[in-house]
Every structure is written in structure tokens, then in C-alpha cells.
N, CA, C and O of each residue as an XYZ file, in Angstrom:
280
protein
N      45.435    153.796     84.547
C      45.688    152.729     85.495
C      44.362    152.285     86.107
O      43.557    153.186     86.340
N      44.055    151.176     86.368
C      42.972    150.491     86.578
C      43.121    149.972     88.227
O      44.171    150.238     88.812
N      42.061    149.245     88.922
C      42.015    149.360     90.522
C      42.431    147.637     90.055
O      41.981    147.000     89.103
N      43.496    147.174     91.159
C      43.848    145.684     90.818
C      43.449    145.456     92.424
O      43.152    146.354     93.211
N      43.525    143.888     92.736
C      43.448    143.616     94.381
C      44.657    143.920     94.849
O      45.797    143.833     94.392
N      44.181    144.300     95.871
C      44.956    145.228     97.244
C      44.793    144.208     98.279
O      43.764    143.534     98.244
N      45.807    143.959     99.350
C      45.891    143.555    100.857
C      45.314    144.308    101.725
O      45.587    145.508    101.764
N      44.543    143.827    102.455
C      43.699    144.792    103.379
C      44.683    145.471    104.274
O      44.405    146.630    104.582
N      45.950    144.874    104.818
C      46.389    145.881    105.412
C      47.358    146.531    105.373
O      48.135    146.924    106.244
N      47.276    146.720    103.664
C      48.004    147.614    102.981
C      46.780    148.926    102.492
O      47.117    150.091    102.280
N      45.058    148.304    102.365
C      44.406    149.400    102.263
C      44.559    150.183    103.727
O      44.626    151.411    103.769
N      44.611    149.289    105.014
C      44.172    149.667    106.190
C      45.451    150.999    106.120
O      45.286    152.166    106.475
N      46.638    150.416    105.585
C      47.699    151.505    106.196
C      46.751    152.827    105.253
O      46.141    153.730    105.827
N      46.823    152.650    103.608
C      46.767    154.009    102.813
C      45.297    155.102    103.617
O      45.258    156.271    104.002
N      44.521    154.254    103.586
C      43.324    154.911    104.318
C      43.634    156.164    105.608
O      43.137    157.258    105.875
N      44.915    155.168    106.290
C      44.862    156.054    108.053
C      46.040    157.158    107.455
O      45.753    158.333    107.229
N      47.212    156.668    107.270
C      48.560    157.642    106.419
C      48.030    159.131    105.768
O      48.442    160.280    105.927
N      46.769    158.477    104.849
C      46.921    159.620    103.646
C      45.269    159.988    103.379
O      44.868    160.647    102.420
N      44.604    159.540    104.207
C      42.750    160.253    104.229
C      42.418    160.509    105.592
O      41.306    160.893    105.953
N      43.341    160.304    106.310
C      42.810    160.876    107.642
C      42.060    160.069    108.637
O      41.606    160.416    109.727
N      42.010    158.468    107.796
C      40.974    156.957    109.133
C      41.838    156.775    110.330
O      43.027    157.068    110.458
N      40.963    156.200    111.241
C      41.918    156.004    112.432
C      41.110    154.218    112.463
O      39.968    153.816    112.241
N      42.065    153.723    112.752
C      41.402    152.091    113.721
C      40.624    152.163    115.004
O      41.164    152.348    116.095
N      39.392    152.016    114.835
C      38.363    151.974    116.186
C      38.453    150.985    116.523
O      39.014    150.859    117.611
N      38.044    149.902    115.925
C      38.460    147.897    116.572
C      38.668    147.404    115.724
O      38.602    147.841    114.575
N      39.045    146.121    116.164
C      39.074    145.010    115.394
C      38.504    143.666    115.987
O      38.825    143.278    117.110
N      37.752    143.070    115.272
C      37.557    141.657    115.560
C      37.257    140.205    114.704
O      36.406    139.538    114.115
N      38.478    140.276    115.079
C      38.560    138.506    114.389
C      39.891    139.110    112.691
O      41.110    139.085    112.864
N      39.447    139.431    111.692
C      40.306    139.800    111.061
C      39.686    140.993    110.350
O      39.981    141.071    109.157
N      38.899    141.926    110.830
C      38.654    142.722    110.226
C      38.416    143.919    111.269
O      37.924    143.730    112.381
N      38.949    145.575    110.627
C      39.066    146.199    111.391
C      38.512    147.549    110.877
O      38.940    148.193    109.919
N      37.348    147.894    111.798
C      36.452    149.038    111.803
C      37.739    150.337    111.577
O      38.732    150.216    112.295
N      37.700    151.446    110.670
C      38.113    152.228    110.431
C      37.296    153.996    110.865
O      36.190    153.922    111.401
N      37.581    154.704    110.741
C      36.408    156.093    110.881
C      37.348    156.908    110.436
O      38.529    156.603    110.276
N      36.704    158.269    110.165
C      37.674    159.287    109.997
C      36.604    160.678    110.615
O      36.532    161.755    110.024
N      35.969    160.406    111.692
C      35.106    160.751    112.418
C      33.782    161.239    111.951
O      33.071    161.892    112.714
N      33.264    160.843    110.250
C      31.783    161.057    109.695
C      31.725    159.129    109.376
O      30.869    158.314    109.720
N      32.506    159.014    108.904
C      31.688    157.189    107.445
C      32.847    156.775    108.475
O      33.863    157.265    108.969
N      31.946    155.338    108.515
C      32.837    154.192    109.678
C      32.829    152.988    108.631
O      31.735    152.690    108.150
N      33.745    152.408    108.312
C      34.019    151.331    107.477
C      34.688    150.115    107.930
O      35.513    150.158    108.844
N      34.410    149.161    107.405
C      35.050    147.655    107.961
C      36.172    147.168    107.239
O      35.578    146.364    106.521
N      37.270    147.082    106.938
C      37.927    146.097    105.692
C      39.156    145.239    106.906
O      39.842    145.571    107.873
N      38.791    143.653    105.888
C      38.992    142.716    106.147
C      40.687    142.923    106.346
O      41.486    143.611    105.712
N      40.792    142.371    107.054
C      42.316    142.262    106.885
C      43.165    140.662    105.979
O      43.861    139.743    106.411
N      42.756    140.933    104.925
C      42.893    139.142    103.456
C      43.085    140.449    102.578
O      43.047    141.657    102.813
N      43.367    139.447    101.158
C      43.292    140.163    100.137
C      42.333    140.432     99.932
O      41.453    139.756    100.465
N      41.841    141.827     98.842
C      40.661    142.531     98.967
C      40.105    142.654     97.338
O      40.334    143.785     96.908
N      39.688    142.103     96.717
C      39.240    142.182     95.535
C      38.419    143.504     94.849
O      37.405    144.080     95.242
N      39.367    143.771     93.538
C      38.942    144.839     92.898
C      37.264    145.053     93.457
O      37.259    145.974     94.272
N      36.009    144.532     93.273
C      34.568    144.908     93.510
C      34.744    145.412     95.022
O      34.549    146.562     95.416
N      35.219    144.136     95.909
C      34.915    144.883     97.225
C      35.720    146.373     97.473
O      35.216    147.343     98.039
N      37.052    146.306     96.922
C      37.866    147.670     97.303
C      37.016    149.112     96.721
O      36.904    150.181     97.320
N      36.482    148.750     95.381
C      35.928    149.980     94.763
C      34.484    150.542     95.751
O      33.934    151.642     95.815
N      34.120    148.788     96.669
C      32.405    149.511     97.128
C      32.890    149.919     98.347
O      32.153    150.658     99.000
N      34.381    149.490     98.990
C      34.920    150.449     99.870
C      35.086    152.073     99.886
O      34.628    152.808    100.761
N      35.661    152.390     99.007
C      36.345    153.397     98.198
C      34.946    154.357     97.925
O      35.132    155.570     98.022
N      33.787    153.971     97.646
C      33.082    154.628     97.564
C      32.159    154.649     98.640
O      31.093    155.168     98.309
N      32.216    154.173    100.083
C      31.652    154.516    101.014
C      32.959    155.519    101.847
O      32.830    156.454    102.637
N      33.598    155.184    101.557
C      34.724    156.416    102.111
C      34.449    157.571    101.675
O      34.745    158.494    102.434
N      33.920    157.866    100.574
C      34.056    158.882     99.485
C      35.480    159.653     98.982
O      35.795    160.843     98.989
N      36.242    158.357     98.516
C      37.175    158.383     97.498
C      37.372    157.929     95.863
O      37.182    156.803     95.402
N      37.737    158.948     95.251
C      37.739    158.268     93.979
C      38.655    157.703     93.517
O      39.719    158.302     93.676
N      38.732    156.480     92.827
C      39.430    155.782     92.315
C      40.488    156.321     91.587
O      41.360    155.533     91.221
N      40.585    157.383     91.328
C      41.857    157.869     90.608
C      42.527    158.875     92.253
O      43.664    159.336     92.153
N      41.866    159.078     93.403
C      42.678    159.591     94.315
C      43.120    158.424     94.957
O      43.989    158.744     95.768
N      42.846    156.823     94.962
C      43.327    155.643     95.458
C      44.522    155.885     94.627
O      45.253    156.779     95.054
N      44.871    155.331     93.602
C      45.611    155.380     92.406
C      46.385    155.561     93.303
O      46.960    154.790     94.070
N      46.379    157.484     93.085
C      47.710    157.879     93.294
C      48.391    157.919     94.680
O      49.488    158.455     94.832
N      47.850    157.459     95.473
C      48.603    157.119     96.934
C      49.494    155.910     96.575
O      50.657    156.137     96.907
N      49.291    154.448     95.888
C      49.936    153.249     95.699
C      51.394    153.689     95.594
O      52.280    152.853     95.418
């Protein structure tokens, strides 16, 4: 299975649910995430395969542990 575009706040939910991020802010449509080491931004639009994967790898998740949360 391959990484397709995702809704940001459908990444925003999998991120906080099932890796442990919490929502620090938001402004305007995008909302700072942490999981108290890597602080990340994702937009709240649809999120295109490149940007989700350079997400995914500042989280330090791998694409086959994204996968299997969907």
C-alpha cells in the first residue's frame, strides 16, 4: 500500500489518537502539534502525498506505521 493524500484533519486526529501529539495552537488554518520532543505544523486542507511523507518523517514515523493506523 502506497501513501495517497490525506485531510489534514484527519492527519491531525491519527497523529494525537495513536502517536501520542497533542494541539499546542492554531493559527489561521494550521495547527502546531508536539508530542513533547518534534513540534510540527500541518495545515488543516488536503495534504499531498510529498508534504505528508516530509511530515511523517519529521515526526519520526514510518510510512508503513502511517499505513496501518488508516
Amino acid at each position: 500500500m502506497r501513501l495517497s493524500p490525506v485531510e489534514g484533519r484527519d492527519l491531525i486526529k491519527i497523529l494525537c489518537n495513536e502517536f501520542g501529539f497533542r494541539a499546542v495552537r492554531q493559527k489561521g488554518s494550521h495547527v502546531t502539534l508536539t508530542n513533547g520532543r518534534v513540534y510540527v505544523t500541518v495545515p488543516a486542507k488536503e495534504i499531498r502525498v510529498g508534504l505528508l511523507s516530509v511530515i511523517l518523517k519529521d515526526c519520526g514515523i514510518s510510512q508503513e506505521e502511517f499505513l496501518r493506523c488508516l
